[in-house]
C-alpha positions as CSV (number, residue, x, y, z in Angstrom):
1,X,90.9,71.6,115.5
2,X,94.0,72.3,112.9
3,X,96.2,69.9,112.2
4,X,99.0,71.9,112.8
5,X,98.3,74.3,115.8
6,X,100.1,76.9,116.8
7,X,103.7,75.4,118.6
8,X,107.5,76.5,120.0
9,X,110.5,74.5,118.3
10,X,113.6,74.8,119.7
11,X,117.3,73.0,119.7
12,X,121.0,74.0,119.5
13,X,120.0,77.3,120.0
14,X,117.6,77.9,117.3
15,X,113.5,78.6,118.3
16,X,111.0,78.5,115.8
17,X,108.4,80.5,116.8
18,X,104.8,81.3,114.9
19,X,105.1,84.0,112.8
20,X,103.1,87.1,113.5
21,X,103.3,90.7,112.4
22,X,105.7,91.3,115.8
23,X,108.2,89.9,113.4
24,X,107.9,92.2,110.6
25,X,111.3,94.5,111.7
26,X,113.2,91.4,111.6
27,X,112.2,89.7,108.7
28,X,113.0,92.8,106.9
29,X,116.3,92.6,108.3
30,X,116.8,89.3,107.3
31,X,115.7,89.6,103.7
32,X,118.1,92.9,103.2
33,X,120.7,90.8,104.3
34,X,121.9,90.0,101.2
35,X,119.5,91.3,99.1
36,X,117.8,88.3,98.9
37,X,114.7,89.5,97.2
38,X,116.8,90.2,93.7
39,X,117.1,86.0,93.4
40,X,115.0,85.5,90.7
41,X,114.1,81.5,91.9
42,X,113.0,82.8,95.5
43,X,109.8,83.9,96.9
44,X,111.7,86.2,99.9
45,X,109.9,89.4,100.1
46,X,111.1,92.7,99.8
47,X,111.6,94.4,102.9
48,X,108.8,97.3,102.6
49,X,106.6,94.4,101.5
50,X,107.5,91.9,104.9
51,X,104.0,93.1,106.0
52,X,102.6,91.6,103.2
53,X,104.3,88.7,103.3
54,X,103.2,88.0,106.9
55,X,99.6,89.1,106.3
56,X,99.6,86.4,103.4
57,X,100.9,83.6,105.7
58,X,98.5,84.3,108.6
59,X,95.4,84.1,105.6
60,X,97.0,80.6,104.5
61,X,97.2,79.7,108.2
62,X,93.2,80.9,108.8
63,X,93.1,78.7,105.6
64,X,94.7,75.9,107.2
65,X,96.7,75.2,104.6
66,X,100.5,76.4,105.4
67,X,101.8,77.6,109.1
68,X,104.4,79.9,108.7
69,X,107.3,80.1,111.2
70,X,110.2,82.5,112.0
71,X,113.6,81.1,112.5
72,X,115.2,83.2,115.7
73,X,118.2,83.3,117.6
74,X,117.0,81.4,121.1
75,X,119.3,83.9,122.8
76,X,118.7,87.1,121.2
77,X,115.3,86.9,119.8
78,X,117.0,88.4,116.5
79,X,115.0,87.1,113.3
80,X,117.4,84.4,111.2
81,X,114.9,84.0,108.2
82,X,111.2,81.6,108.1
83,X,110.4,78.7,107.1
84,X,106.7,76.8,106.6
85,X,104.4,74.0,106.7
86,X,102.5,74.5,103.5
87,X,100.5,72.0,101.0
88,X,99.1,70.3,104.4
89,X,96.5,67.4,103.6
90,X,95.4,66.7,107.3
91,X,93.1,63.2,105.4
92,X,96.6,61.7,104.5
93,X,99.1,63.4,106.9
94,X,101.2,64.8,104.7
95,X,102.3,68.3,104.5
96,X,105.5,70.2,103.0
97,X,108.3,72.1,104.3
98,X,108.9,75.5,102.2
99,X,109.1,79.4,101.8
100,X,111.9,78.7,103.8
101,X,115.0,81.5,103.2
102,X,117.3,82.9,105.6
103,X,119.7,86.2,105.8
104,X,122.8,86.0,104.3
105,X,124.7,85.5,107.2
106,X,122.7,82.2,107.6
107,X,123.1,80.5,104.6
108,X,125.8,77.1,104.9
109,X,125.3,77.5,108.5
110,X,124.2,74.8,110.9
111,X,120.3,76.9,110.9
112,X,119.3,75.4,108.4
113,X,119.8,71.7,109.2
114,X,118.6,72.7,112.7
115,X,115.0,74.3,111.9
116,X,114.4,71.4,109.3
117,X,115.4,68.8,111.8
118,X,112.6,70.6,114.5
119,X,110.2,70.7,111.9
120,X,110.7,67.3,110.5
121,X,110.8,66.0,114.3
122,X,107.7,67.9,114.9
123,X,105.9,66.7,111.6
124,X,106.6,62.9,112.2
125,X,106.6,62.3,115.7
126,X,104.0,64.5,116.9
127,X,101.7,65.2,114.0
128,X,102.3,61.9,113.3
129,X,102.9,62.2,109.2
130,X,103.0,59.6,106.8
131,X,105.3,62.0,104.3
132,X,107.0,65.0,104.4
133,X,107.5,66.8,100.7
134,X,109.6,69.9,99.7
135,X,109.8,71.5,96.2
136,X,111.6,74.0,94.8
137,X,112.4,76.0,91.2
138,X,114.6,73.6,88.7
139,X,117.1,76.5,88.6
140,X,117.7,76.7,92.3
141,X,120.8,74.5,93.0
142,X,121.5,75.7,95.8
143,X,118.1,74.7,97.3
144,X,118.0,71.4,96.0
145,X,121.4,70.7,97.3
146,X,119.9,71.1,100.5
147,X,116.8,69.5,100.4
148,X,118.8,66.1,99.3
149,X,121.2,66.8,102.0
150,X,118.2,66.8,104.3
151,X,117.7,62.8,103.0
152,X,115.1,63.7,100.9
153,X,114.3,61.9,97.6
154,X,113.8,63.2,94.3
155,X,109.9,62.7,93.3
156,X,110.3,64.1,89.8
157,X,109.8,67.5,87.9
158,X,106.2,69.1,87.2
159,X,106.8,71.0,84.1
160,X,105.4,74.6,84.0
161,X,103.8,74.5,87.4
162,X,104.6,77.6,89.0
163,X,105.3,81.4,88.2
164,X,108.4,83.1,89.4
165,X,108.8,86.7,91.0
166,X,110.0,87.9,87.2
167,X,106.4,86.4,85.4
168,X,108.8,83.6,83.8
169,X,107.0,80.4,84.7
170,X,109.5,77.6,85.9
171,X,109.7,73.9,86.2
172,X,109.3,72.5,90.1
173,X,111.9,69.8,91.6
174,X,109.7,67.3,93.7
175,X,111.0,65.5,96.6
176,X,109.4,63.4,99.7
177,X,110.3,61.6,102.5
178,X,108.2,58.7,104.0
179,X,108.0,58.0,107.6
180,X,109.8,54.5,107.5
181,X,112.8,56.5,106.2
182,X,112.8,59.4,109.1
183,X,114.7,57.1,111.8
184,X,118.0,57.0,109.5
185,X,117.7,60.7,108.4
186,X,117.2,61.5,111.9
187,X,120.4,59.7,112.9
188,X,122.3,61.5,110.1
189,X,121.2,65.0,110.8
190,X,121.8,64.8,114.5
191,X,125.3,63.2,113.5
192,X,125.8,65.7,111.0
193,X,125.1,68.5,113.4
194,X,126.9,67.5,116.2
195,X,129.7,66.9,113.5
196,X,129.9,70.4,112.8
197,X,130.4,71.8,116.4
């Protein structure tokens, strides 16, 4: 049995559903919103390579060692963007939250807070984690901005840990949260999002 099997999330509208190569269509459609694939500090695919992408995630997932998601619209269906549990270490139940991107539209919108927020719930109170990590590239501002307005705490920086899209190789932002910690993030998010109604 996986330590993550495969699981619905969904809250204020917002499902997160497995991904599967039904989604390809719609993640294309997110990613060309916006052109997000010309961000140098991303990893969002191109939309003739979604396929890709997807095949990629399902390997790592046969791996056990991410489970990708897409982010919908509950109503609609219509794909919002993805997100994953990756980096999962079933022996000391802690995993990270990444690959996450959404379409333009998306972006300083309540989705984000709401997906992280069913995945965090999901990874602490059902998995039953210890720590949740994130990381990103130590040029993307914009996504640590949002990982510390998630609550989490900055770990450190791994110096030349990771390549980039462009072959550059980049510096990584660490950050974690601990289990003790999740009841007063919890409050804050859910304050936070039912703030922003």
């Amino acid at each position: 049995m996986a330590f993550v099997e495969p699981v619905t999330l969904e809250a204020r509208g917002i499902k997160l559903v497995p991904l599967s190569l039904a989604h390809e269509d719609g993640l294309g459609a997110a990613a060309a919103d916006g052109e997000l694939w010309t961000i140098r500090v991303t990893s969002v695919p191109e939309p003739d390579q979604t396929r890709k992408y997807i095949e990629d995630a399902l390997a790592m997932r046969e791996a056990g060692n991410r489970f990708a998601f897409a982010i919908t619209d509950a109503a609609s269906g219509t794909v919002l963007g993805s997100s994953s549990y990756h980096d999962i270490l079933p022996a000391v139940k802690r995993l990270e939250i990444g690959y996450t991107w959404y379409a333009k539209r998306c972006q300083r919108t309540a989705v984000n807070t709401t997906a992280k927020l069913l995945l965090m719930t999901h990874a602490f109170e059902v998995l039953g984690c210890n720590v949740l990590g994130w990381r990103t590239d130590n040029f993307n501002f914009a996504s640590q901005a949002a990982i510390e307005r998630l609550g989490a705490r900055k770990d450190g920086i791994i110096r030349g840990h990771a390549l980039r899209r462009d072959g550059t190789i980049r510096d990584t932002v660490m950050y974690s949260l601990r289990s003790g910690e999740w009841p007063e993030v919890r409050a804050q998010l859910l304050h936070s999002l039912d703030k922003s109604r």
